[in-house]
C-alpha positions as CSV (number, residue, x, y, z in Angstrom):
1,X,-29.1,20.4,31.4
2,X,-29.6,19.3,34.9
3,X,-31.0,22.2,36.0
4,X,-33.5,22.3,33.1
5,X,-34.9,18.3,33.5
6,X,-35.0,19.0,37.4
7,X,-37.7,21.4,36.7
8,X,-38.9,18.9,34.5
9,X,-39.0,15.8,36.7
10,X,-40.6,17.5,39.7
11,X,-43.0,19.9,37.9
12,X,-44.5,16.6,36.6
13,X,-44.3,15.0,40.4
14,X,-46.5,18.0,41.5
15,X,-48.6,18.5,38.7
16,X,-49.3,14.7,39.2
17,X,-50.5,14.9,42.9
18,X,-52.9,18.2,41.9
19,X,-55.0,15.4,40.1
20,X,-55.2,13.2,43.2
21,X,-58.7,12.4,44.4
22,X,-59.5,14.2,47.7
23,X,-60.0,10.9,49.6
24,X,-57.0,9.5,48.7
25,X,-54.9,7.9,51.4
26,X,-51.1,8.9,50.0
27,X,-51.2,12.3,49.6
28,X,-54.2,14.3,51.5
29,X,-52.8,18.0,51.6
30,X,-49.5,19.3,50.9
31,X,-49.5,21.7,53.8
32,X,-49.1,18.4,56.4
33,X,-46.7,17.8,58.3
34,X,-45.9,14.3,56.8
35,X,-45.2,16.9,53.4
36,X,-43.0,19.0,54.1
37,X,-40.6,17.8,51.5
38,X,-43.0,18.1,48.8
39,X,-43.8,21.5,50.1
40,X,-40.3,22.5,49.8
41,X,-39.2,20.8,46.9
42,X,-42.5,22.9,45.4
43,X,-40.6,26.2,46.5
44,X,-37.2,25.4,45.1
45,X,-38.3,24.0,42.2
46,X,-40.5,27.8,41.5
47,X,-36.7,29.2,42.3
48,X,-34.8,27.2,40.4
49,X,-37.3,27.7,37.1
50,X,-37.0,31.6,37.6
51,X,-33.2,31.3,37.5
52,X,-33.1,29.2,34.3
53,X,-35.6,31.1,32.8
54,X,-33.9,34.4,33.9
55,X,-29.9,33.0,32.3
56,X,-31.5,31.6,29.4
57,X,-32.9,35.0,28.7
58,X,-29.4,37.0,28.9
59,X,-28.8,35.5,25.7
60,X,-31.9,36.4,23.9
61,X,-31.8,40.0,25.0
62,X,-29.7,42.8,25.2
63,X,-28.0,44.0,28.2
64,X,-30.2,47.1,28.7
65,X,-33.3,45.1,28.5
66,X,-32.4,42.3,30.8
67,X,-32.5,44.6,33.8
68,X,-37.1,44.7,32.6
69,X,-37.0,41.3,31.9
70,X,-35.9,40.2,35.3
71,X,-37.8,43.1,37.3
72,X,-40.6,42.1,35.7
73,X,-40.5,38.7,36.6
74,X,-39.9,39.1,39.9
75,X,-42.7,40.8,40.2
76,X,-44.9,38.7,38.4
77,X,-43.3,35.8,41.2
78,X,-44.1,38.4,44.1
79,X,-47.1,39.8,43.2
80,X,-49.1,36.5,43.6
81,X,-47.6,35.6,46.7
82,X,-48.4,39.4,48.0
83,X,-52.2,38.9,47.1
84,X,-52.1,35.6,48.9
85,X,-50.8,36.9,51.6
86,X,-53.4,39.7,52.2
87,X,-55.8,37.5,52.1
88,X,-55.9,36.0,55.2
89,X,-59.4,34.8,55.7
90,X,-61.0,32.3,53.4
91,X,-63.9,34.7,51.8
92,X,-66.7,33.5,48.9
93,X,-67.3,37.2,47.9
94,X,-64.7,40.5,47.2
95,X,-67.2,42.1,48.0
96,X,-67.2,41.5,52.2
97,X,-66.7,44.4,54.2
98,X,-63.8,42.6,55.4
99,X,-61.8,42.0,51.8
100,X,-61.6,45.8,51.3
101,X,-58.0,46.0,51.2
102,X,-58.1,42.6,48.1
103,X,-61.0,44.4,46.5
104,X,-59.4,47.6,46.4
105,X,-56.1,46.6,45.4
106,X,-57.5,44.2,42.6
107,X,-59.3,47.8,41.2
108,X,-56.1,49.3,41.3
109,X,-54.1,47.0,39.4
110,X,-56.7,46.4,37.0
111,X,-57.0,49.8,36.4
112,X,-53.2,50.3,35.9
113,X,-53.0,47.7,33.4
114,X,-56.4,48.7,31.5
115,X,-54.3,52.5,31.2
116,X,-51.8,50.7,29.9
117,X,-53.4,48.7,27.5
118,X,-55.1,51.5,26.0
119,X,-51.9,53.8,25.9
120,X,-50.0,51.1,24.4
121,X,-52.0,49.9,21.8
122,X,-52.5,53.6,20.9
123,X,-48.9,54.5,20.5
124,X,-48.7,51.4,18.3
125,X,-51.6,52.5,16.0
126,X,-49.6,56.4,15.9
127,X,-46.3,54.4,14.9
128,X,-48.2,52.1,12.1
129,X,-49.7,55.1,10.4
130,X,-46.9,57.3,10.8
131,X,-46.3,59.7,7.3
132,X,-44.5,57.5,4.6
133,X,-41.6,58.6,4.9
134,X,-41.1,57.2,8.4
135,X,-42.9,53.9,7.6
136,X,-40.9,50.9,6.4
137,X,-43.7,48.4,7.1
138,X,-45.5,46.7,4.1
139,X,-49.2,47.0,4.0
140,X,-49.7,44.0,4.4
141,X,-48.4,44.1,7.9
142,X,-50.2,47.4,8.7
143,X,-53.0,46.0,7.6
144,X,-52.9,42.8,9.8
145,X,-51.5,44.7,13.1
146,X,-54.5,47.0,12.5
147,X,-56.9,44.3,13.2
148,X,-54.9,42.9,16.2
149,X,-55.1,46.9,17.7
150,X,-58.7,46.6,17.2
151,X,-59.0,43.4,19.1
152,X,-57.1,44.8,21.6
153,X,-59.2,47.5,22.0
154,X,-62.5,45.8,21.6
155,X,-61.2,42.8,24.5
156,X,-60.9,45.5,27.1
157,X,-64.6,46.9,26.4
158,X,-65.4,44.2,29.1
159,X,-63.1,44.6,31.5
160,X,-64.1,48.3,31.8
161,X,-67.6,47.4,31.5
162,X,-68.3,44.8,33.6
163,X,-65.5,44.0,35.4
164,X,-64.5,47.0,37.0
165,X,-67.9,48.6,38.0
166,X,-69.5,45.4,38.9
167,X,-66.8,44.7,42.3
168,X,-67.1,48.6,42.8
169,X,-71.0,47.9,44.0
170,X,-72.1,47.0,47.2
171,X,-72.4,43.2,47.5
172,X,-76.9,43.9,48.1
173,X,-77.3,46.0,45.4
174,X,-80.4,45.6,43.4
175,X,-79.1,47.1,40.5
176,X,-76.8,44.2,39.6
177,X,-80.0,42.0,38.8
178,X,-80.8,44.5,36.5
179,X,-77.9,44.4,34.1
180,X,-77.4,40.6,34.1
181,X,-78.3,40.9,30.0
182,X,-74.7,43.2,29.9
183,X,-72.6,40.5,32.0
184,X,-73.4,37.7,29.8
185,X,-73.6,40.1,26.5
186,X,-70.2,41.3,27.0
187,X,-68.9,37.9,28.4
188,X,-69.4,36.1,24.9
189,X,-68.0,39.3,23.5
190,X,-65.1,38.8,25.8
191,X,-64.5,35.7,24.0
192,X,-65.4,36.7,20.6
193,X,-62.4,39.3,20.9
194,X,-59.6,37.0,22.1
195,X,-60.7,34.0,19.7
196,X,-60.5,36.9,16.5
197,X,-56.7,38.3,18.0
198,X,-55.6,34.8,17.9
199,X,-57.2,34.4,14.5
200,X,-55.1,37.7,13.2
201,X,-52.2,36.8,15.1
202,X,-51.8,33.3,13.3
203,X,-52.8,35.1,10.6
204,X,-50.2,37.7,11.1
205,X,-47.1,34.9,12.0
206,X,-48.2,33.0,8.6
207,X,-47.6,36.3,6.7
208,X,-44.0,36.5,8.1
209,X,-43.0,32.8,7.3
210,X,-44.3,33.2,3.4
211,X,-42.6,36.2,3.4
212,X,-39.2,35.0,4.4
213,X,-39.6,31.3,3.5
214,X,-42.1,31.2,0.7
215,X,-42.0,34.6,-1.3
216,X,-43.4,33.1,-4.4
217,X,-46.8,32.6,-1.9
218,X,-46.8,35.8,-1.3
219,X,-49.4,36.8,-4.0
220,X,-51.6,35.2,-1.4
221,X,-51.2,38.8,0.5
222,X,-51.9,40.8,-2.0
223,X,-54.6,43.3,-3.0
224,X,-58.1,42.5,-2.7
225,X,-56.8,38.8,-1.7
226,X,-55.6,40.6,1.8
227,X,-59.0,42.3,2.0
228,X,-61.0,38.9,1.3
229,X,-58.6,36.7,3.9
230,X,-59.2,40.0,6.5
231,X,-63.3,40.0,5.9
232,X,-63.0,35.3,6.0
233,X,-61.3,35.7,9.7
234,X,-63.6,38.2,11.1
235,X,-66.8,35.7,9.7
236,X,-65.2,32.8,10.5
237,X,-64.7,34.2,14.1
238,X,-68.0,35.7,13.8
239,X,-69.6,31.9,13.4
240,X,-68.2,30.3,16.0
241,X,-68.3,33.1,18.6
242,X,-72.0,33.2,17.7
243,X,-72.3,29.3,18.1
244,X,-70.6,29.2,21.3
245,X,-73.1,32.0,22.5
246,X,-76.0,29.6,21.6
247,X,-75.1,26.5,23.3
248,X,-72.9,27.9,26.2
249,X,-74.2,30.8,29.4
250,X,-70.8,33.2,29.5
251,X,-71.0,35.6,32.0
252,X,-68.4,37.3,34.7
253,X,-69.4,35.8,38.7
254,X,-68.2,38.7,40.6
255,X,-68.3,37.4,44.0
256,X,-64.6,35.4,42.9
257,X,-63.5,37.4,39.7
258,X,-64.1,34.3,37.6
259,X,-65.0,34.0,34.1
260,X,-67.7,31.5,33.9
261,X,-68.7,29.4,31.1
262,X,-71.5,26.7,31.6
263,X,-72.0,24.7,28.8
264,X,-74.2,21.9,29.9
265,X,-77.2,22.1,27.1
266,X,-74.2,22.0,24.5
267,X,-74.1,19.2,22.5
268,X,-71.2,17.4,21.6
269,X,-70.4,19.6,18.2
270,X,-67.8,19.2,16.0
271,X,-67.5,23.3,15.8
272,X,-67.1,23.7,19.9
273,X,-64.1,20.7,19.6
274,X,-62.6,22.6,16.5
275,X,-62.7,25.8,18.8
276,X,-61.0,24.2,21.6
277,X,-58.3,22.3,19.2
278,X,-57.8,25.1,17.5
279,X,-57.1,27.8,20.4
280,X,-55.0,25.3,22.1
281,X,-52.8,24.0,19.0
282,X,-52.2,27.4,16.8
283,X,-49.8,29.3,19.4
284,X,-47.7,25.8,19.0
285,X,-48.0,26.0,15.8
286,X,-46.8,29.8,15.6
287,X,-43.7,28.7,17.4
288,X,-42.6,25.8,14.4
289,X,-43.6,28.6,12.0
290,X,-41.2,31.3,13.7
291,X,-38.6,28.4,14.4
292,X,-38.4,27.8,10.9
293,X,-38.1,31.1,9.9
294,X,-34.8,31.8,12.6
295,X,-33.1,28.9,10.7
296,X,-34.3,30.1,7.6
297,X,-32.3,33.2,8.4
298,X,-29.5,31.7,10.2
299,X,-28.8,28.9,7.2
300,X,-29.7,30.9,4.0
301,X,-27.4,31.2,1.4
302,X,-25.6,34.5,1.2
303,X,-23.3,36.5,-1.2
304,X,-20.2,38.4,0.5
305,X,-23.2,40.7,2.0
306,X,-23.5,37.7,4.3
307,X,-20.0,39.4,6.3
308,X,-20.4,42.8,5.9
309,X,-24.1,42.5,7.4
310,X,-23.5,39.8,9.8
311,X,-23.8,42.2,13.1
312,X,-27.0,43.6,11.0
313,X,-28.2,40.0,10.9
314,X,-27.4,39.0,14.5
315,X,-30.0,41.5,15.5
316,X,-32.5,40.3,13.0
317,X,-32.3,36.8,14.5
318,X,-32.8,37.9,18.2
319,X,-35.3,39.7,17.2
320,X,-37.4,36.9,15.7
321,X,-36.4,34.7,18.5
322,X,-37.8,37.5,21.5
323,X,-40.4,37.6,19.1
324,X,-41.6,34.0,19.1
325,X,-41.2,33.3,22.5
326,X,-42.8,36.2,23.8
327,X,-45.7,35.8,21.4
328,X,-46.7,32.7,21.2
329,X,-45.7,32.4,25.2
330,X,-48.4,34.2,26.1
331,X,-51.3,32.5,24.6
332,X,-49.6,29.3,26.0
333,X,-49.1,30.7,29.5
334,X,-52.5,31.4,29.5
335,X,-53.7,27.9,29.2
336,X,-51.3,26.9,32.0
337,X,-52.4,29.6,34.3
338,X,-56.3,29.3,33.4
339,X,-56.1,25.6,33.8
340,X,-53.4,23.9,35.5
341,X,-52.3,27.3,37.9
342,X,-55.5,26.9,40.1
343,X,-55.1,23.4,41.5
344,X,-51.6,23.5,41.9
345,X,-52.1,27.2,43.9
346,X,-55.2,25.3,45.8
347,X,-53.0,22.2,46.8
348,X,-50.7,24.5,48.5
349,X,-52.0,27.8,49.7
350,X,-56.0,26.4,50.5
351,X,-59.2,28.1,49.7
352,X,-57.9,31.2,50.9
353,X,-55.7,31.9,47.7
354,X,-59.0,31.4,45.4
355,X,-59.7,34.8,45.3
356,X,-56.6,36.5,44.9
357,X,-55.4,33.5,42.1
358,X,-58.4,34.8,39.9
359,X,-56.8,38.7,40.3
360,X,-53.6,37.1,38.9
361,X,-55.4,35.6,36.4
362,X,-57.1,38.4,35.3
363,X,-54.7,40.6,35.4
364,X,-52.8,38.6,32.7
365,X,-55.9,38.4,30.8
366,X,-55.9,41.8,30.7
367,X,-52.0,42.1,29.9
368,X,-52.4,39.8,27.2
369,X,-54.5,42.4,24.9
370,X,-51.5,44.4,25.5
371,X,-48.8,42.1,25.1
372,X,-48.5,43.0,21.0
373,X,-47.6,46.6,21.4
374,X,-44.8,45.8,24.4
375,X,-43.4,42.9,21.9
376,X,-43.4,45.1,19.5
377,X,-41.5,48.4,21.3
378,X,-39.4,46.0,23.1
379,X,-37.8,44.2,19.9
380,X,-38.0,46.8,17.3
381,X,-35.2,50.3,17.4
382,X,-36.8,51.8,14.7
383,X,-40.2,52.1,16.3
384,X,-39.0,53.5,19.3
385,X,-37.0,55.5,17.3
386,X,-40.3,56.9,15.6
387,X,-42.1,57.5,18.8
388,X,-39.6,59.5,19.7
389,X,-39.5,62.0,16.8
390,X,-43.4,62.3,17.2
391,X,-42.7,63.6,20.4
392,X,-40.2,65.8,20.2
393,X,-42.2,67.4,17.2
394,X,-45.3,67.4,19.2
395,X,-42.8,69.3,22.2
396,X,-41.2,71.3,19.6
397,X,-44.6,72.6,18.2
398,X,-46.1,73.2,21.3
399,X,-42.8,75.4,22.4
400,X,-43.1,76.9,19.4
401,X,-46.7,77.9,19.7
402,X,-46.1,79.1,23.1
403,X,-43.0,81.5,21.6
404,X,-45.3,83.0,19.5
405,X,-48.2,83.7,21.9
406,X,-45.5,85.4,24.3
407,X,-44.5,87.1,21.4
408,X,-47.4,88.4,20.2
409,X,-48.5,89.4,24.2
410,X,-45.3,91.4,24.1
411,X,-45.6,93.1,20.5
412,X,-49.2,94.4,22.2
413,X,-47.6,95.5,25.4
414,X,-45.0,97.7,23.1
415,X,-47.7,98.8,21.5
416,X,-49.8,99.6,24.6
417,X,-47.5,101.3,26.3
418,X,-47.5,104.8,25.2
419,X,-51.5,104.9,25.5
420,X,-50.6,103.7,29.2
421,X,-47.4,106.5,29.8
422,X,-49.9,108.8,28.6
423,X,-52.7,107.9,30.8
424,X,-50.6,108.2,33.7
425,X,-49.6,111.3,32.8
């Protein structure tokens, strides 16, 4: 507990003095002298959260997963302060002759997590559509996590695009003023594909709560009323995208890795404040909705299968629980990393931590497209369980076809081989 509102108090201390007008007399850069205690404190309090974080998750997860979990966010704590670090020089463009080592390391690691966002998301889609027998999803879920996979799929079109060829050019190139229609193009796309996997994940999360808390609902799932809700999110998306690429100029600034969206002959509209509301209020509201459903579980009424499952039902709950947090935490990360990160990061490191904050930022962006299938592997036995048997069949068959070719090479040699003693002879 006092551990937890620690974190609390002085997240909101520093948070506080991000929004601090540059002029001001009481705090003008936390890298002075006069604040080193707010430096510090800064540093112990990014410790301390990782610790709490890290002992709150031992009881979520299982043992063999705890040893990921922490890796990973050590490495997530590391990796910003490594990029900071290389970056020595305050630089306006990746491009510089002197940023090699940033702008080569940035095309690595977005690389790396573009592979595995495309292998991911493709051994999901091999899972979902596994033969029958192996299945023991609904198709209503299939049907759901199919449009997520797509989005998936369709959000990293940009990154491959644009992103990745566009800091791979020399900073004079002419040709870059020649595909400024693809930048902006694929930027609104960019945003068209996040706002739809939101959609589908709310979407996705509300089919789970009537399912376990409402199954008289469930009719709303059904049939050609699946179909209809499927075909009103992708329109619905489809609007608003398309409004937002009216009023607002999206396109990718390569010289800093930022996504830029300037909006300034948008009118106030109510659709551009129901697209904000909405994107920042439905991940919230996907955590009541799995909340509910772990005390749904945990406080149901049960028959004397209630004790002989209970271990069974243990499982279940964790499950839901990883599930939640790690879902809806990732849209809500990315709010705190697009928009209250950067300040904070500014405050303390200078300009010379703009660059390489907008590779971290990125690099999440990207990770998020590929955040459903490593949920999804992560909580779920019988889905790795699956992959597995796919691939030992796939090794089995291709052993198998390999016997028979050696076979068949030896069955010709035998057969050869008195045409060859007699030729010899």
């Amino acid at each position: 507990m006092i551990p937890s509102s620690y974190c609390i108090i002085i997240l909101v201390l520093i948070l506080s003095l991000t929004y601090q007008k540059v002029n001001t007399t009481r705090v003008s850069d936390v890298r002075d002298e006069n604040q080193k205690a707010i430096k510090y404190v800064a540093f112990f309090t990014v410790f301390l959260f990782y610790g709490f974080i890290s002992n709150k998750l031992v009881v979520l997860l299982r043992e063999k997963y705890l040893v990921i979990v922490r890796q990973y966010m050590k490495t997530m704590t590391i990796f910003l302060a490594f990029l900071i670090a290389i970056s020595i020089t305050i630089a306006n463009d990746i491009r510089d002759e002197n940023q090699k080592i940033i702008k080569y390391t940035a095309s690595l690691l977005f690389t790396v997590l573009l592979f595995y966002g495309i292998i991911s998301n493709t051994l999901m889609a091999i899972v979902l559509f596994c033969k029958r027998e192996y299945n023991h999803y609904s198709r209503e879920f299939i049907l759901i996590t199919s449009q997520l996979i797509i989005c998936n799929f369709m959000a990293l079109l940009p990154q491959v695009i644009v992103v990745l060829p566009e800091m791979l050019q020399a900073k004079n190139n002419s040709y870059v003023n020649q595909t400024i229609w693809i930048n902006h193009t694929l930027s609104s796309f960019n945003n068209f594909s996040l706002f739809a996997l939101l959609n589908f994940s709310f979407l996705l999360t509300v089919n789970r709560f009537v399912v376990i808390i409402l199954p008289k609902c469930n009719i709303l799932f059904e049939s050609a009323k699946l179909y209809f809700l499927i075909i009103f999110i992708w329109l619905l998306t489809l609007a608003f995208s398309t409004i937002d690429y009216y009023f607002c100029i999206r396109s990718f600034h390569v010289s800093d890795l930022h996504w830029i969206r300037d909006c300034t002959k948008r009118p106030k509209s109510i659709f551009t404040s129901i697209h904000y509301i909405w994107s920042s209020v439905s991940p919230i509201v996907m955590f009541i909705m799995y909340i509910a459903m772990f005390y749904n579980i945990r406080h149901s009424s049960m028959s004397i299968k209630r004790k002989l499952n209970m271990a069974r039902n243990n499982i279940y709950e964790r499950s839901m629980l990883v599930q939640a947090a790690l879902t809806c935490g990732v849209f809500e990360i990315k709010l705190i990393i697009v928009y209250l990160l950067p300040p904070l990061i500014i405050k303390i490191f200078g300009e010379r931590a703009h660059i390489p904050l907008r590779i971290f930022i990125n690099c999440y962006i990207i990770f998020i497209y590929a955040a459903l299938p490593t949920i999804y592997f992560l909580c779920n036995n019988r889905a790795r369980r699956i992959l597995k048997h796919h691939f030992f069949q796939l090794r089995h068959q291709h052993l198998n076809d390999q016997f028979v070719e050696l076979k068949d090479q030896h069955f010709k040699d035998q057969h050869n081989l008195p045409y060859i003693f007699n030729q010899l002879n």
